[in-house]
N, C-alpha and C positions, 0 to 999 in steps of 0.2 A: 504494500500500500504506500503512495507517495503519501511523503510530507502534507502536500497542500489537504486531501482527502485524510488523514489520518487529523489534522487540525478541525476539518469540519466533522469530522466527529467525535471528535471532544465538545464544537460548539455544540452540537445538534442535544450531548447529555446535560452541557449547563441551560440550554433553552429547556430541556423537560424537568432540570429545577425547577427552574422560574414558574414554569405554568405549573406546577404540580404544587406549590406554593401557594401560587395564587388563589388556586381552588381549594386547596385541603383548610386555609385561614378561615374560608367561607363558614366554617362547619364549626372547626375543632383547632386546639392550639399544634402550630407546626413550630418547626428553626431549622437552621438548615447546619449541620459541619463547614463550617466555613474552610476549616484546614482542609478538609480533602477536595473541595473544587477549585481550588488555586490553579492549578493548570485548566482546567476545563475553561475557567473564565478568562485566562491568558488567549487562550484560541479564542476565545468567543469576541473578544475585544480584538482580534484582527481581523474578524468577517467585514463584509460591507453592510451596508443596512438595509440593503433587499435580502440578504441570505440572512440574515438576524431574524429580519419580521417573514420568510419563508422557513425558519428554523424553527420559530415561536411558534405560527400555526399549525405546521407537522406536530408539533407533541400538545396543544391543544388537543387535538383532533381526537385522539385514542383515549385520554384520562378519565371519561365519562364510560364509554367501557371497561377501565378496567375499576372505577370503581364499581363496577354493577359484577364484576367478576371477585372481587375482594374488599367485603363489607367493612372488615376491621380495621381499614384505613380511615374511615370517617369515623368511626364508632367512640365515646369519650366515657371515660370512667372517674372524671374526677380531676384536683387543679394537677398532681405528679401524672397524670398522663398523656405524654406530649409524642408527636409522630417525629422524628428525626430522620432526614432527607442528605445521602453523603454520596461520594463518588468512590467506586474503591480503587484502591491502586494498583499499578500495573499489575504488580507483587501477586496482588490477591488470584489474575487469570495464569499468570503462571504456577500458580500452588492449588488449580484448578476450580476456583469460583469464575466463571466466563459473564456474572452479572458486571453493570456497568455502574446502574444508579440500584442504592439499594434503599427500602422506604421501611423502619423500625418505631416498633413501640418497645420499649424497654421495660416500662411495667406489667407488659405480660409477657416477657420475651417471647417477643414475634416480628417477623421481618418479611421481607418478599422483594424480589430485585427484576432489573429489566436489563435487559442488554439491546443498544441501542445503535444501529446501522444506518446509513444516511447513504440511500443510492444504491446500496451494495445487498449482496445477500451471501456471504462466501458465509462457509462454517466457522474455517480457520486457512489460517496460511502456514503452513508447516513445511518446516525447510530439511532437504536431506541434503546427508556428505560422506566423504569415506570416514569420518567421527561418527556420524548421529547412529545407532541402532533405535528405529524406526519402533520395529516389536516392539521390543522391551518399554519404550517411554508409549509405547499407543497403547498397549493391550497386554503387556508383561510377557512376550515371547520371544526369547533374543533372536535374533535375525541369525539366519544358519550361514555355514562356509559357503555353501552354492549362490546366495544371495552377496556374499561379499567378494567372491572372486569372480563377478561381472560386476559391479559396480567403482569396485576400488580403483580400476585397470583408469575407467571415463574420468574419475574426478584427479585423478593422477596426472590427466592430461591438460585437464582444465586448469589446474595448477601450473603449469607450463606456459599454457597460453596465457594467462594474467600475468605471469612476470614480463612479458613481450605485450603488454595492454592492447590484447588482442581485442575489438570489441565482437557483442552477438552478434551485429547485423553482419559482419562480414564473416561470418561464419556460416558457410554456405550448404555444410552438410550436417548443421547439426540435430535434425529433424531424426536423418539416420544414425551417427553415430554416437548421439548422446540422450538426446529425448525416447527415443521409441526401448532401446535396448534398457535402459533405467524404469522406466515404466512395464517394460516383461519382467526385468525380475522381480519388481515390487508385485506384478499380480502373481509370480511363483510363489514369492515367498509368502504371501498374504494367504495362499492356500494351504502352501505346506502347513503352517501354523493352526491354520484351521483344521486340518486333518488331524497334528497334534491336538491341541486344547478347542473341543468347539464352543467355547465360555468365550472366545476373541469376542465374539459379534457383539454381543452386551457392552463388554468393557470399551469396544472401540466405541461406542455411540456415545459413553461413559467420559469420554478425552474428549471425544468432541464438544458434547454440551455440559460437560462441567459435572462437580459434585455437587451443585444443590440447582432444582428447580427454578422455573424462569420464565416469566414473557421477552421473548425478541419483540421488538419493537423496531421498522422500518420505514423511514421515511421516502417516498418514491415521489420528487418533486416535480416529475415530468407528466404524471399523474394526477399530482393532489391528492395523493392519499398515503397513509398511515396502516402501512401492516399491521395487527396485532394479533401475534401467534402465543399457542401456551406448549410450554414443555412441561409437563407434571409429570416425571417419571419415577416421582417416588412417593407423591401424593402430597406434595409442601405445601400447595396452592390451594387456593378457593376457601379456604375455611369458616364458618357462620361464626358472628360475633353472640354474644348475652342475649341481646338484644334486635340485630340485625342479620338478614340472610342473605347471602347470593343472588341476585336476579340472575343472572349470567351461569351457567354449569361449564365448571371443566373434569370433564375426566379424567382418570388416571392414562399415561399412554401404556400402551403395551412395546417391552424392549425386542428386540430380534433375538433370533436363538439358532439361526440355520440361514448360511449362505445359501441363494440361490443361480446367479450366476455370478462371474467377476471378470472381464473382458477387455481389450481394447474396445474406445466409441467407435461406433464406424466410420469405415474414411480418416480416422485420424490414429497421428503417432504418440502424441503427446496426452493423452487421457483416458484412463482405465475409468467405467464404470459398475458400480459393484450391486446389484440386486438382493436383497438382503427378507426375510419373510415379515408377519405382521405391518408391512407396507412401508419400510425404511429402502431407501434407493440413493446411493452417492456418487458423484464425480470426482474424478482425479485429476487436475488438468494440471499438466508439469510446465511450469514456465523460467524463464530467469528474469530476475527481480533487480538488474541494476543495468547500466551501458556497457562495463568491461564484463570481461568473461571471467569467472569467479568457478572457484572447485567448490560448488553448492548450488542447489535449484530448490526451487518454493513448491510447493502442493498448493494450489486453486481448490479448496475443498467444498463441496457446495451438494445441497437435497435435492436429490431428483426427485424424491418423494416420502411424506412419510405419514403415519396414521391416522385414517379416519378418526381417532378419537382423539387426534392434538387440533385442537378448536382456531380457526382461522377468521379473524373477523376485517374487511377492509372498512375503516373508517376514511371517511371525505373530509377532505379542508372544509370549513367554512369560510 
């Protein structure tokens, strides 16, 4: 992700402060962690002021949903009961919480988070090298010798050509000799592993969406409207207050347990897609992620599809 898009979506989290603020006042007492959105408000204060007031109304747009999906965000028990509104840090998606903005009441300990995309829909960008074992940090299955003696040989090479600041575009075969061959063995080895342990399927969905539940939140400005997706895979979400219930239902999702196919796309070199049961479907789309040529490439990770019972609602700008 460049610079510029990774800035607007820091702004696009401090705008779904502001208006989650705005509204939650309405009700019941909010504040916001001021220390954690210090950077978010950094990005936000170098937008222009058409992407500000189209930032702002994107996460307008969802908030009334999800409060009709999560009662206990308005709900008030008293003056020590206040909602606290924070951004987490990087930290926090590398030690595998993937929310963005997260919305707590401390007197009942309870929480609930969003992860928040502007434009984009990727899962994750996840980078391999002749360092990363892939398994082991995706689904706890070390990568076998057969998966490393085709890959080490490419990024060995790639090492070469960056001392000589080779760049991609003038690399004219690298469809063949580095893309297509990296991506066969990542669908071998992703099988082998499955044949070994068939618990991968769970756990890789597990790395992708994190260890705790979540609404994704996307803003599509070409559109005017406001993804709002639920990932309940362990049932964290929707919970009825004392006194207030859900309008909105989300189900629990149901995890995968059985590969069904895992393939090159058709037509292309550079992307495995993987078929997976209970209606999870992913892409792999291998790219490089800078101008020189670099002994490392990025994974494009993204849903081709996934359970009837992960609740999708599009909300419209107003």
């Amino acid at each position: 992700m460049s610079a510029k898009s990774n800035d607007q979506g820091r702004a696009f989290e401090y705008a779904c402060i502001i208006e989650l603020k705005n509204k939650i006042e309405k009700t019941r007492p909010v504040i916001i962690d001021e220390d954690s959105i210090s950077a978010p408000k950094r990005a936000w204060n170098t937008q222009s002021e058409e992407l500000q007031h189209t930032l702002l109304h994107a996460a307008n747009a969802f908030i009334d949903t999800l409060f009709s999906a999560e009662p206990l965000i308005l709900e008030y028990d008293g003056d020590d009961d206040i909602v606290v509104l924070s951004i987490n840090k990087d930290s926090d998606a590398e030690g595998g919480d993937v929310r963005d903005v997260v919305i707590e009441r401390k007197s009942i300990r309870w929480d609930i988070g969003l992860s928040m995309k502007h434009n984009h829909f990727a899962a994750k960008h996840s980078r391999l090298s002749s360092l990363i074992d892939f398994g082991s940090k995706w689904y706890g299955v070390p990568c076998a010798d057969s998966y490393w003696d085709v890959v080490k040989p490419i990024f060995e090479k790639l090492r070469g050509l960056k001392k000589n600041s080779v760049k991609w575009r003038d690399m004219s075969d690298k469809e063949d000799s580095v893309y297509e061959p990296i991506v066969s063995a990542f669908i071998d080895e992703l099988n082998r592993a499955y044949k070994a342990d068939n618990m991968i399927t769970e756990r890789l969905i597990s790395y992708l969406l994190g260890i705790r539940d979540f609404y994704k939140v996307v803003a599509i400005d070409n559109k005017q409207i406001t993804e709002f997706q639920s990932f309940n895979l362990r049932g964290e979400l929707n919970r009825n207050g004392r006194n207030s219930k859900a309008t909105l239902f989300i189900p629990k999702a149901d995890l995968p347990t059985e590969i069904i196919a895992l393939r090159f796309k058709p037509d292309s070199k550079s992307t495995a897609e993987l078929y997976l049961n209970n209606g999870w479907a992913l892409s792999f789309r291998i790219h490089n992620a800078s101008t020189i040529v670099e002994p490392s490439l990025k994974f494009d990770i993204q849903f081709l599809g996934v359970p009837v019972n992960i609740i999708t609602v599009n909300c419209m700008w107003r």
